[in-house]
C-alpha positions as CSV (number, residue, x, y, z in Angstrom):
1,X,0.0,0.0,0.0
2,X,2.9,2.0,0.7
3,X,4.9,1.4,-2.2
4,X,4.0,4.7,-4.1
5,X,6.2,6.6,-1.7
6,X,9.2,4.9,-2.8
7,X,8.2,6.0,-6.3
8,X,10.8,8.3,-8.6
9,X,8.6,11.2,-10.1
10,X,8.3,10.7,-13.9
11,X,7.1,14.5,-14.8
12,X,10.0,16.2,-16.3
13,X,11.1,19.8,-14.6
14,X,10.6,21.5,-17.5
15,X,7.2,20.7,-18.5
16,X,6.1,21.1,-14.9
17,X,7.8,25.0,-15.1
18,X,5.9,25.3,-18.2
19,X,2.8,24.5,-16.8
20,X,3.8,26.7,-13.7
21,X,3.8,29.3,-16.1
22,X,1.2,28.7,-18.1
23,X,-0.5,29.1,-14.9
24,X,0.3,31.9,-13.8
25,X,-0.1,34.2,-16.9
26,X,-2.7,31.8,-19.0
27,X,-5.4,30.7,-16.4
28,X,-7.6,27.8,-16.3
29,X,-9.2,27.8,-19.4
30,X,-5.9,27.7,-21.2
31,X,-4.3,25.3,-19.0
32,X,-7.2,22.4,-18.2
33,X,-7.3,21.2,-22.2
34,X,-3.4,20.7,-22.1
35,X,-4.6,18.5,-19.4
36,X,-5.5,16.0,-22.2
37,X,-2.2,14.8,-23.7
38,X,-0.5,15.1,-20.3
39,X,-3.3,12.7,-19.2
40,X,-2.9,10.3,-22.4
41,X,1.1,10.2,-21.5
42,X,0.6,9.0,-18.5
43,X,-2.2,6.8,-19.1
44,X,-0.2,5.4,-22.0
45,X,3.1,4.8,-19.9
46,X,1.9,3.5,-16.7
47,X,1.1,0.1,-16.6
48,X,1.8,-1.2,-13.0
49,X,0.0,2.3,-12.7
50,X,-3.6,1.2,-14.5
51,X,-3.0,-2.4,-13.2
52,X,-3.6,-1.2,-9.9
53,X,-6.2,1.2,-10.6
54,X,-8.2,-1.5,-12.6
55,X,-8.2,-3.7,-9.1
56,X,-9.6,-0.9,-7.2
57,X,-12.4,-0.1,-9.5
58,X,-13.1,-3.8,-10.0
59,X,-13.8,-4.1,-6.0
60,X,-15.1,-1.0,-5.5
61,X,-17.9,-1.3,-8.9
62,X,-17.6,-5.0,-9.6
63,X,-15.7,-4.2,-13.2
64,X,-13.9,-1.8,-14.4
65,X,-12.0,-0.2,-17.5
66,X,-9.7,1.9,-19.2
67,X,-12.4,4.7,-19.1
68,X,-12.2,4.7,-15.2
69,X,-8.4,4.7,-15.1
70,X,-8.1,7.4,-17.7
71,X,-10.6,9.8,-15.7
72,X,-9.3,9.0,-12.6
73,X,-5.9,10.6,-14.3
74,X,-7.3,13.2,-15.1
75,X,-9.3,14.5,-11.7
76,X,-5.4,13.6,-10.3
77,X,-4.4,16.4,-12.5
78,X,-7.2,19.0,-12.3
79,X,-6.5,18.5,-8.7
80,X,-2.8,19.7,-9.4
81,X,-4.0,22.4,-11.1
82,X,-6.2,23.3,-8.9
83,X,-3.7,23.8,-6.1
84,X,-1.8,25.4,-7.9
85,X,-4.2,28.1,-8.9
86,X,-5.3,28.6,-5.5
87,X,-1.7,29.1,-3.6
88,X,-1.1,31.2,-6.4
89,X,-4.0,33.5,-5.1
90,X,-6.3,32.7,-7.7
91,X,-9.1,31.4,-6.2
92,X,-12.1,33.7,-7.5
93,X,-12.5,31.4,-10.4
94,X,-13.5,28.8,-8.3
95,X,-17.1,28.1,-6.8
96,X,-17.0,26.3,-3.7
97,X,-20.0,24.6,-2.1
98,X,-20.0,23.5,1.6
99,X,-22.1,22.0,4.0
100,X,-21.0,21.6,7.9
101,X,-19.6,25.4,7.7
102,X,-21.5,26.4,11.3
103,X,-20.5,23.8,12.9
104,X,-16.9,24.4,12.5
105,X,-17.7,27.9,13.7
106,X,-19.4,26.6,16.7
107,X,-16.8,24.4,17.4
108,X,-14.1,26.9,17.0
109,X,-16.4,29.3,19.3
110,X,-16.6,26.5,22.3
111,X,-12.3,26.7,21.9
112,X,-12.7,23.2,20.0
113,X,-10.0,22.0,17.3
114,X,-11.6,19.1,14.6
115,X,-9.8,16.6,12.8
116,X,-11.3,17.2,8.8
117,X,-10.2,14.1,6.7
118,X,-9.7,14.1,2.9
119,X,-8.8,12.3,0.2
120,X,-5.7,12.4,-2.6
121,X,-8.3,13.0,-5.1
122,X,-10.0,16.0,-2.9
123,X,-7.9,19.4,-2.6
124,X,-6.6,20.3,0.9
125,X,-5.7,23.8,-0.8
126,X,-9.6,24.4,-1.4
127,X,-10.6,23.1,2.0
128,X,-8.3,25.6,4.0
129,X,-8.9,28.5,1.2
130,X,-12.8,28.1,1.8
131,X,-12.8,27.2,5.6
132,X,-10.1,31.0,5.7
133,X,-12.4,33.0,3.4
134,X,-15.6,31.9,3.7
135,X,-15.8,30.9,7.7
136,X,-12.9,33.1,9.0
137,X,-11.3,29.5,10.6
138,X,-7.8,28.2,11.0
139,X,-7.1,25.0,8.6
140,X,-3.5,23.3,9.4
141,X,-3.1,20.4,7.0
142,X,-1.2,17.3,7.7
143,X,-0.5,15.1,4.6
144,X,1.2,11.8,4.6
């Protein structure tokens, strides 16, 4: 389960500064369709990659295929992005839905601290900008 920390990272520096900067002076509506052939590279180049993910969605849906593995690529990298508009300071082109707000402000108002649990595919980054913004609350994210 652990093996993907012991994993070399296969993006090239280059095309992640390009993206970086794309980014940065471009914004999302450039950037998310370059999304496609990054997507199809990796997709295309990763089999112990799909192997694994084609297990998963076989337990979790009873079958699976390369349809699942391919979008599950690609919310990995609009995730990415995602961050990486938001640290940037760009989070106004994002709408964010919550529910559960008051009650994190009740609990911060009884001097309570929560855990909040998310997932890889799930964007830390949009959690603390909303919870900051929207509900005036301290996030501190701890990822493993």
């Amino acid at each position: 389960m652990s093996e993907w920390i012991e994993k070399k990272e296969r993006g090239s520096l280059w095309t992640m500064r390009a993206m970086l900067f794309l980014c940065r002076y471009m914004g999302p509506a450039v950037v998310r369709p370059i999304l496609y052939p990054i997507v199809a590279y990796f997709f295309l180049t990763s089999p112990d990659t799909k192997a694994s993910s084609l297990r998963f969605y076989a337990k979790v849906k009873g079958e699976s295929d390369w349809r699942d593995y391919f979008r599950q690529l690609h919310c990995f990298a609009q995730v990415l992005l995602d961050r990486i508009f938001i640290l940037s300071g760009n989070s106004g082109c994002y709408q964010v839905t919550a529910k559960g707000r008051e009650m994190l402000i009740e609990e911060q108002q009884r001097g309570n601290g929560m855990i909040l649990l998310g997932s890889h595919l799930g964007s830390f980054e949009a959690c603390r900008v909303l919870v900051r913004e929207k509900a005036g609350l301290d996030v501190h994210m701890v990822a493993y």
